[in-house]
C-alpha positions as CSV (number, residue, x, y, z in Angstrom):
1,X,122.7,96.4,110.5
2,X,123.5,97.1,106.8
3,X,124.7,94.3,104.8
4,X,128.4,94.3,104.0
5,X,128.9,96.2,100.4
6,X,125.7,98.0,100.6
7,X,128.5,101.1,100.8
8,X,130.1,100.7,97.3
9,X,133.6,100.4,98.6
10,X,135.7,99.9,95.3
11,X,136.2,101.6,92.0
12,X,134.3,98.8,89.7
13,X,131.2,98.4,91.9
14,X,131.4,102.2,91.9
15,X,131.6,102.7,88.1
16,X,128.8,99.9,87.9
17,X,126.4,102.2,89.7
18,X,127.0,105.2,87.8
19,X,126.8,103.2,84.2
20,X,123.4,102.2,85.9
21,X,122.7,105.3,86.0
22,X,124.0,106.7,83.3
23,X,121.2,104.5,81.5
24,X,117.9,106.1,83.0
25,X,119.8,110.0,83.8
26,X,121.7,112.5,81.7
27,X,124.2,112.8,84.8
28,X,125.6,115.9,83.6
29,X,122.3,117.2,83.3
30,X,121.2,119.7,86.3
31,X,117.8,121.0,86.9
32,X,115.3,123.2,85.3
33,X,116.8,120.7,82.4
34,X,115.9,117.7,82.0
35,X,117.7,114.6,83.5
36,X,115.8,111.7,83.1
37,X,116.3,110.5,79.6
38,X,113.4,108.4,79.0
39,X,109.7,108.7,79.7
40,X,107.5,111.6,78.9
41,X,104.6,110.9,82.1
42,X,104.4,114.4,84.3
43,X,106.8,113.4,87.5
44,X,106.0,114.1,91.2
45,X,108.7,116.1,93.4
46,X,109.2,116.3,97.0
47,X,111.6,118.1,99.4
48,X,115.5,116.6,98.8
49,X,116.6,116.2,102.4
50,X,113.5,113.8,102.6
51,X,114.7,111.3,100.3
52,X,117.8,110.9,102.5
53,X,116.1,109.8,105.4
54,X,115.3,106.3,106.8
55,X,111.6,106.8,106.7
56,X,112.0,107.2,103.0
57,X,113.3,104.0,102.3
58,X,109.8,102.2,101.9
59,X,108.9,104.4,99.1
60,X,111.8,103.5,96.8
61,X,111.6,99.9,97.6
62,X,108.2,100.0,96.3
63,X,109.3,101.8,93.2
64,X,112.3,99.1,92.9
65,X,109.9,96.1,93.3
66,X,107.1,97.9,90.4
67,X,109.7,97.2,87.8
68,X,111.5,93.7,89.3
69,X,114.7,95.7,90.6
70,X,115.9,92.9,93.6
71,X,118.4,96.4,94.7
72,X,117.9,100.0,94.9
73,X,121.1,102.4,93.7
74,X,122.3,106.0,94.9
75,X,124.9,107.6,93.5
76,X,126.4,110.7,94.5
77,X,127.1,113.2,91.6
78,X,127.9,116.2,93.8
79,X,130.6,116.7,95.6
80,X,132.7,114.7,93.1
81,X,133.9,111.2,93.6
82,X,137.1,112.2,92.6
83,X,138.1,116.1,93.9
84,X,136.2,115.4,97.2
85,X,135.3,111.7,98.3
86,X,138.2,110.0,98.1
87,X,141.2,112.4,98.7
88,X,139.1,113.5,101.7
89,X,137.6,110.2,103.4
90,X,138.8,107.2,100.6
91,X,135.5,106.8,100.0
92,X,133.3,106.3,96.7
93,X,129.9,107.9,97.1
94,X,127.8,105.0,95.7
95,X,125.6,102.2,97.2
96,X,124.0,99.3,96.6
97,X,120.7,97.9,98.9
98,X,118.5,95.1,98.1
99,X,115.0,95.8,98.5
100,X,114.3,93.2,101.5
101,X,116.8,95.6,103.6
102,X,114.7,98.2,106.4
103,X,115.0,101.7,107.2
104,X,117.9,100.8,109.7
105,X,120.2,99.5,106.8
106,X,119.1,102.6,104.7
107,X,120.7,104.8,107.4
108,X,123.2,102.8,107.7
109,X,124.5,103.3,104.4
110,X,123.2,106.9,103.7
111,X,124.4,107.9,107.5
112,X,127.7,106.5,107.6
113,X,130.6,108.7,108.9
114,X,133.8,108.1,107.5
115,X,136.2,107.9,109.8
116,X,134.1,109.2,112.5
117,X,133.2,112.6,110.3
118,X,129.6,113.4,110.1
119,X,130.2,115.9,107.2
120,X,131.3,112.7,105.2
121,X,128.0,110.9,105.5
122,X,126.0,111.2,102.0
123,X,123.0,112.6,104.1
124,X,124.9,115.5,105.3
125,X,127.2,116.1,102.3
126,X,125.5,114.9,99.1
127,X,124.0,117.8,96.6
128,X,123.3,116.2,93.7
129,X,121.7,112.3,93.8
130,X,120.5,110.2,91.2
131,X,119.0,107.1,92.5
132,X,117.3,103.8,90.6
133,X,117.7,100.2,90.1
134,X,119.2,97.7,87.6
135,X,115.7,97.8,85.2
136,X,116.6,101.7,85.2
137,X,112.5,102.0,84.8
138,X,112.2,104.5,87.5
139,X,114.3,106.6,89.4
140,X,115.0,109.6,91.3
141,X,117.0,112.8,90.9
142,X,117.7,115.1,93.7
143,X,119.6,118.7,94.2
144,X,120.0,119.9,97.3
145,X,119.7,123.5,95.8
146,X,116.9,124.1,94.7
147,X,116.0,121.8,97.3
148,X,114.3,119.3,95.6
149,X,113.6,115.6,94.5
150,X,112.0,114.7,91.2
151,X,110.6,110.7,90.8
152,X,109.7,109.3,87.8
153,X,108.5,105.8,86.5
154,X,104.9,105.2,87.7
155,X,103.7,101.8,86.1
156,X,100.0,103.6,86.2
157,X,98.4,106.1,87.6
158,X,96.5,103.9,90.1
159,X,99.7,103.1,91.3
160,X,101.0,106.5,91.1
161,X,98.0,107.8,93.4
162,X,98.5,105.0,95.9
163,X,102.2,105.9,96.4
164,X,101.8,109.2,96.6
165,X,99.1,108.7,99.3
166,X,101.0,106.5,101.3
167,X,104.6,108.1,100.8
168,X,103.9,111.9,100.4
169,X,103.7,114.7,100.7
170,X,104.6,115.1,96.9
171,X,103.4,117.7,94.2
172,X,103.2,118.5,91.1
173,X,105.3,120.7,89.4
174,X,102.8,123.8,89.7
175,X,102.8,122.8,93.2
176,X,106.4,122.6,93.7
177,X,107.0,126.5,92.1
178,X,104.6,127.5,94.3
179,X,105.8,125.7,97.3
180,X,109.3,124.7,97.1
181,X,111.3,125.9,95.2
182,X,110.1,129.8,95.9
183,X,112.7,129.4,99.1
184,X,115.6,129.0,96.9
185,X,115.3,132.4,95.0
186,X,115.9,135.7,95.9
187,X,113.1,137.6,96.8
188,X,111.3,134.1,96.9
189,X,110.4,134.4,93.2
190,X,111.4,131.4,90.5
191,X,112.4,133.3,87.6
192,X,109.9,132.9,84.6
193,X,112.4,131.3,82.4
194,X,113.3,128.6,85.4
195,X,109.7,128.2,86.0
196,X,108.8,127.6,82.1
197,X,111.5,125.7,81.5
198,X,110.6,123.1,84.6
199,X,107.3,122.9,83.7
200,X,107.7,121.8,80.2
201,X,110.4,119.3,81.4
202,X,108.4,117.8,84.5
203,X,104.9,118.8,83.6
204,X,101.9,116.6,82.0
205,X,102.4,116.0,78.5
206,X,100.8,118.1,76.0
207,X,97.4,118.4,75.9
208,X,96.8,115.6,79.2
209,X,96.0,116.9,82.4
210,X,97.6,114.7,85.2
């Protein structure tokens, strides 16, 4: 079972998280911009609705424990703490998890109906995540639309190619317009400014090739 407080049940531990994360993310941010506001390495992206599921805890315990983090954060950005969380289940959308916790815990926390309500759970009714740990060396961003998750904070590539073995399916952000995000768009076509705009915020750096 989860650990008591691994659901951020009070306004300070709530406003803790999201000062976290106000330290690695621009939270009002929203993609193609960028959100992280550090590091210039290319990032890696997956499918969102991946991230919130038990099976995907491993993968950001390992990128908690590259950088020392003993706890891995998720804050909800979208719906909003304040308009939808509490007035409708007198909850704050944040957790807490230290790394030693297992998949089971994970869904615990993310899967967690409020008051019985499945719509209440952050996997069900979270849109926009931002999720990292107290070095705020790594971290995560996620929109449910366009329906996708963007990690960043690869000690090396060696390690970067390891994870991405043993965690993935992930791609590059010439993969993910082709792939992903495509679905998203009417006529399944990213609009070139989107797709330019992505690139150069989530791409190699100039003049490197990943």
């Amino acid at each position: 079972m989860a650990e008591a407080g691994s659901i951020v049940i009070d306004r300070n531990g709530y406003l803790d998280v999201r000062s976290r994360s106000a330290a690695t993310f621009d939270l009002d941010a929203r993609l193609p911009g960028q959100v992280f506001k550090e590091g210039a390495e290319d990032s890696l992206f997956c499918e969102f609705d991946a991230v919130l599921t038990p099976e995907f805890w491993p993968a950001l315990c390992t990128m908690a424990r590259w950088h020392g983090d003993r706890h891995v954060e998720l804050l909800v950005l979208e719906p909003d703490c304040d308009a939808f969380y509490l007035p409708e289940y007198r909850m704050y959308p944040a957790l807490s998890l230290p790394v030693e916790a297992d998949v089971d815990d994970y869904w615990a926390a993310i899967g967690h109906e409020p008051d019985g309500d499945i719509m209440g759970s952050i996997a069900i009714s979270a849109n926009v995540i931002a999720v990292t740990g107290p070095s705020g060396k790594w971290g995560c961003w996620g929109e449910r639309d366009p329906e996708v998750a963007i990690f960043r904070g690869f000690p090396n590539v060696a390690a970067r190619n390891k994870w991405r073995a043993q965690f993935g399916p992930f791609l590059e952000v010439s993969g993910a317009l082709e792939s992903y995000l495509p679905l998203t768009f009417a006529g399944r076509t990213v609009p070139d400014e989107y797709a330019a705009t992505l690139t150069v915020n989530y791409g190699p750096p100039s003049g490197r090739r990943p």
